[in-house]
RODO-2510 file (C-alpha; in nm, 4 decimals, decimal comma):
residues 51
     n   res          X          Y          Z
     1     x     9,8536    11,5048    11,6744
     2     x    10,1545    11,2489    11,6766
     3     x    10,2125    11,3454    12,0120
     4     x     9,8783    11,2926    12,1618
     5     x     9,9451    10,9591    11,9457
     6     x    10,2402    10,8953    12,1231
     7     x    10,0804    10,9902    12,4856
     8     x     9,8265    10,7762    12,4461
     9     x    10,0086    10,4690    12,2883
    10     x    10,2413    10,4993    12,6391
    11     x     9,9373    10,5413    12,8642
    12     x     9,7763    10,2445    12,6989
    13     x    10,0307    10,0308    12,7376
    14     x    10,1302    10,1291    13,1216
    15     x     9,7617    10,1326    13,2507
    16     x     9,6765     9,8085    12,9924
    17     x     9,3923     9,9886    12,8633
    18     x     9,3639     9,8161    12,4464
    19     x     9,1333    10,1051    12,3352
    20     x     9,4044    10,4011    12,4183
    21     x     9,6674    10,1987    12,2429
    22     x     9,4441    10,1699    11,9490
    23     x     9,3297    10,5207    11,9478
    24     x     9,7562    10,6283    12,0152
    25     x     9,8136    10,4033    11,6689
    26     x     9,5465    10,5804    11,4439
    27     x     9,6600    10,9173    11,6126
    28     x    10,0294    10,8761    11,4952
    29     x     9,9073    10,7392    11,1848
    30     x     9,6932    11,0292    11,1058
    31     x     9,9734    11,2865    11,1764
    32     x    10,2237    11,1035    11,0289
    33     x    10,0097    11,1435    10,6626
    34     x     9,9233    11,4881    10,7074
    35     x    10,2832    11,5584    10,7953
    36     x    10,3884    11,3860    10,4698
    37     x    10,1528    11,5874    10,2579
    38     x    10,2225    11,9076    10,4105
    39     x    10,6216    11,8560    10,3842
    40     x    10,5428    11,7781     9,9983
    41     x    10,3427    12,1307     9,9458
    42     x    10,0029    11,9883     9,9470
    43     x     9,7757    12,2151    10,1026
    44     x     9,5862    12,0100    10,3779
    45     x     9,2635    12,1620    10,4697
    46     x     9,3248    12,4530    10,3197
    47     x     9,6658    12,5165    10,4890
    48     x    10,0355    12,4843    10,2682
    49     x    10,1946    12,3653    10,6457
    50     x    10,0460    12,0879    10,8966
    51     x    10,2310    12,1554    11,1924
***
């Protein structure tokens, strides 16, 4: 997921398109948390490891 964040954040910003930049930020965002909470041993959707 935080690489189809980060995909999308550099395609937005080389083609100027606002929405994929937006959609690249909550993308990385979202990974970003469930990485967190899967490095701490939550269990994320029913899974110990978000990978």
């Amino acid at each position: 997921m935080i690489a189809a964040g980060i995909i999308a954040l550099l395609l937005g910003f080389l083609l100027g398109i606002p929405i994929l930049w937006t959609i690249g930020i909550i993308l990385v965002i979202v990974g970003l948390v469930l990485l967190v909470l899967g490095q701490t041993g939550r269990a994320v959707g029913g899974r110990k490891h978000y990978f």
